[in-house]
C-alpha positions in Angstrom: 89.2 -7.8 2.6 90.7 -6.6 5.9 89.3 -7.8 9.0 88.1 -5.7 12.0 89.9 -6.0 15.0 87.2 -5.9 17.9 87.9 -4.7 22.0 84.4 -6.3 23.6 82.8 -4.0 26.1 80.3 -3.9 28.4 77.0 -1.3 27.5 73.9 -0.7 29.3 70.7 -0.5 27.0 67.3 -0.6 27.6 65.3 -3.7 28.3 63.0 -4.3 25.3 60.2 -5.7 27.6 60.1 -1.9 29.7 57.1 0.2 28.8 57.2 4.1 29.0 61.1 4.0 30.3 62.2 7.1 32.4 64.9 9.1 33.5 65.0 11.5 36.3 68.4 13.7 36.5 70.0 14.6 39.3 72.1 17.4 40.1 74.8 19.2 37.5 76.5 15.5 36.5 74.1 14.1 34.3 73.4 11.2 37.2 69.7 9.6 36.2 67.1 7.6 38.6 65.9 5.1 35.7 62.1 3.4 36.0 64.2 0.0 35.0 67.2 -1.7 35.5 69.7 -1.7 32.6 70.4 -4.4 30.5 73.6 -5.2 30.4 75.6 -6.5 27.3 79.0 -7.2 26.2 79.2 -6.5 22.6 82.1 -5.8 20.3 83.5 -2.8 19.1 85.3 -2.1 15.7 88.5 0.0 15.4 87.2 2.6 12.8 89.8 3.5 11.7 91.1 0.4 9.9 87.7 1.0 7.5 86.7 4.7 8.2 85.8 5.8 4.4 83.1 3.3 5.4 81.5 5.5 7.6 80.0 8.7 6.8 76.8 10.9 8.1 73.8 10.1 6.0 75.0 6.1 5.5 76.2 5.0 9.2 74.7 8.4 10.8 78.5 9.5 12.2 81.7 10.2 10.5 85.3 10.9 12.0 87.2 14.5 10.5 90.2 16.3 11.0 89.4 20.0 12.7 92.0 21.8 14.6 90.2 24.4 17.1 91.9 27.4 18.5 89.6 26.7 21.8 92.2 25.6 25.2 91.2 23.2 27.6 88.3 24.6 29.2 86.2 23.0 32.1 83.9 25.6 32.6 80.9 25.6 30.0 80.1 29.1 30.4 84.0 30.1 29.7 83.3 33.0 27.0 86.0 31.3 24.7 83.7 28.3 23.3 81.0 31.2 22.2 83.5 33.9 21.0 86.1 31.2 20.0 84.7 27.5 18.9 80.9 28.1 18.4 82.4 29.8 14.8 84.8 27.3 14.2 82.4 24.6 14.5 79.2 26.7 12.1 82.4 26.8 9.2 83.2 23.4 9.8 79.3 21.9 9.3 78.9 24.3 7.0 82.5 22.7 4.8 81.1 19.1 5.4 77.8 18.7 5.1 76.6 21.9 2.8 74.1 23.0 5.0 72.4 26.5 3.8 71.8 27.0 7.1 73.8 26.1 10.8 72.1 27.1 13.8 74.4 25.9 16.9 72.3 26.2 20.5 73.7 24.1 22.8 77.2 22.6 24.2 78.2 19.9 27.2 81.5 19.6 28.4 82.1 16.2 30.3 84.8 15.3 32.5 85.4 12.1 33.4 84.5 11.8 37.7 83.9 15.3 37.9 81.9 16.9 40.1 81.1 20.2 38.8 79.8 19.0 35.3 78.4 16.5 33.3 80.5 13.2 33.6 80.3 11.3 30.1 77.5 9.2 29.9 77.4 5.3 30.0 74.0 4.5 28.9 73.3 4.0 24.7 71.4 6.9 23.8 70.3 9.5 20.8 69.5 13.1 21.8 66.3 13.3 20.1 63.4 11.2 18.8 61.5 11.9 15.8 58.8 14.3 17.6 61.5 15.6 19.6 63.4 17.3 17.4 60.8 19.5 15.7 59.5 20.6 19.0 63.1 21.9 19.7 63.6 23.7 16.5 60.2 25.4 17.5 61.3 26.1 20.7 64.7 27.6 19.2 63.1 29.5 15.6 59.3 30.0 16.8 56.7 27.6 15.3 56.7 30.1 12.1 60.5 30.1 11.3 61.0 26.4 12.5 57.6 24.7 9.7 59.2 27.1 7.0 63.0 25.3 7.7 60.9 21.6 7.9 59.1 22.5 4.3 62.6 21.4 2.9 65.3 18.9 4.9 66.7 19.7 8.2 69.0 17.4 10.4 70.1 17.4 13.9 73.9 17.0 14.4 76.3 17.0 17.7 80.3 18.0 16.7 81.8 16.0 19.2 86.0 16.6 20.1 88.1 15.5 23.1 89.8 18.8 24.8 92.6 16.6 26.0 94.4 13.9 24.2 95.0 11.1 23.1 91.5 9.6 24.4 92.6 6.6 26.6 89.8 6.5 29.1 85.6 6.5 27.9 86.1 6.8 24.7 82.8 7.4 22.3 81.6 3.8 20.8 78.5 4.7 18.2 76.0 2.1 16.5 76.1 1.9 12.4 72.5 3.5 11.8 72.2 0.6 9.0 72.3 -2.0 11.8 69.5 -0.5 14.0 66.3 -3.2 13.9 62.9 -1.5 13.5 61.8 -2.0 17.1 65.5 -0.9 18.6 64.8 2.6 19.6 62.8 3.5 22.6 61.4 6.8 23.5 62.5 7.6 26.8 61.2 10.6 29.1 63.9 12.8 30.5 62.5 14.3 33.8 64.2 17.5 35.1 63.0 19.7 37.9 61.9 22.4 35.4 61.1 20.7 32.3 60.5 17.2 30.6 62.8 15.8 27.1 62.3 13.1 25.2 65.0 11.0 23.6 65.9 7.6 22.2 67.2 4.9 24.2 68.2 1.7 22.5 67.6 -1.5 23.0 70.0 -4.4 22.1 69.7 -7.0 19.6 72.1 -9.1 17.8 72.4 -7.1 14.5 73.8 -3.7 15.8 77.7 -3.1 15.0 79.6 -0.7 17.0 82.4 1.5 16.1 84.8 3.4 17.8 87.9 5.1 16.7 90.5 4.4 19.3 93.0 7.5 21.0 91.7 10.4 19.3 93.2 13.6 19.4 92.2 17.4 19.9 93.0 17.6 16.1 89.8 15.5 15.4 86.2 15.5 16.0 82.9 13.1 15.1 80.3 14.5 13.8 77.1 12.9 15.0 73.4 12.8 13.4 70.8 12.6 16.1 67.5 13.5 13.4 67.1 14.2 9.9 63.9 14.7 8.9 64.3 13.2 5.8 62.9 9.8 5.3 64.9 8.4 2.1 66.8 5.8 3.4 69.8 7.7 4.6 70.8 7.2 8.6 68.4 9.0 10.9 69.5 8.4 14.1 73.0 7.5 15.9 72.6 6.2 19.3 75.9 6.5 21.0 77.8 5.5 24.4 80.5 6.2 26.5 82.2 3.3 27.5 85.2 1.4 29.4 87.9 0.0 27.5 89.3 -3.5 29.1 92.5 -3.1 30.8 92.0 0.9 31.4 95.1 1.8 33.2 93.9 3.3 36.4 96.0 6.0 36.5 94.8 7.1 32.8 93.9 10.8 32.3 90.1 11.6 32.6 88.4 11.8 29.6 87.4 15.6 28.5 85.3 16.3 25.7 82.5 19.1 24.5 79.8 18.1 21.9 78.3 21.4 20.7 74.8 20.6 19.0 73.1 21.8 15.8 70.3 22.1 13.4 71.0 22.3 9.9 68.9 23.5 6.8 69.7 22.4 3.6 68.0 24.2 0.4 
């Protein structure tokens, strides 16, 4: 059997002995005021690639695909190009790969590594929604009416996440195998904004976890990510996920910029 080469890195989760844990954002980077201090591991990371028909969307909760995209190198998130241009090349790609019924995309994020216009990728082990989250979005998005007739049958929550630049050399996106995630792992955390309050899973560490990234990716590939599925059969439900620092980044390495654009999928 081929072995997995590892790069250890350094995460922040949350501690598991913190109650209720917080985060209060700050401005347009995505920096967080958190009710606790991180706790700080060093934990290794597999090369994905070596092993990636391992890894797919309902089993580890994230798989890696090739997907060209006509979309440039765009900083601005409100550039009309990712509406007119990607938003449709992303609905026929989730559409090809999972055989949803149904794609509705609402959101995106660029991130740019140190910038200080928008969101900087983020370094904290997270998932993007928690299992009475994600419903209450839906609603939000459908109307209660439209959103309990799409949860009568399966829906899941997934992120299509691509570097703009490449290869990746700098942040690059490690993700947990949703198999290796212990019972009491994920913590729902509060999301404080100025106008509004999220909720979302935070992690906490233990021993079991396995970590996967897949090293210099390209603009000519993507991951897609599953942040909910409402289905409760065994397959992966949630995928927390992390930017994080590779040992020996060259300090002169290009920043890291990538969009995630996220989606809700119906399936018949």
């Amino acid at each position: 059997m081929t072995q997995y080469p590892f790069t250890q890195a350094e995460m922040n989760f949350v501690p598991a002995g913190i109650r209720n844990p917080e985060a209060r954002y700050i401005g347009a980077t995505g920096a967080a005021e958190r009710n606790y201090d991180p706790d700080r591991r060093s934990v290794k990371v597999a090369d994905g690639r070596i092993r990636a028909d391992d890894y797919g969307l309902d089993s580890s909760g994230f798989e890696l695909i090739q997907s060209t995209t006509a979309l440039g190198e765009v900083e601005d998130p409100d550039h009309p190009d990712i509406r007119v241009v990607y938003y449709p090349e992303v609905e026929e790609t989730l559409r090809r790969q999972t055989g949803a019924s149904e794609v509705l995309l609402f959101d995106h994020t660029i991130r740019i590594t140190g910038s200080d216009t928008v969101r900087r990728p983020v370094q904290h082990v997270h998932n993007d929604y928690t299992h009475n989250s994600a419903p209450i979005r839906l609603a939000q998005l459908l109307g209660a009416e439209t959103a309990a007739e799409w949860l009568k049958g399966r829906v899941a929550q997934v992120n299509l996440w691509r570097p703009l630049k490449g290869p990746v050399r700098t942040l690059p996106l490690a993700l947990v195998d949703a198999r290796t995630i212990g019972p009491h792992d994920l913590r729902d955390t509060a999301l404080i904004y100025d106008d509004r309050v999220g909720h979302i899973y935070h992690l906490s560490h233990n021993d079991a976890q396995r970590w996967v990234y897949f090293p210099e990716m390209t603009r000519d590939e993507a991951i897609l990510i599953k942040g909910y599925d409402s289905a409760e059969d065994g397959r992966a439900r949630f995928t927390p996920h992390t930017a994080f620092s590779l040992p020996g980044e060259p300090v002169d390495a290009p920043p890291r910029h990538s969009i995630e654009v996220r989606s809700f999928l119906r399936f018949d």
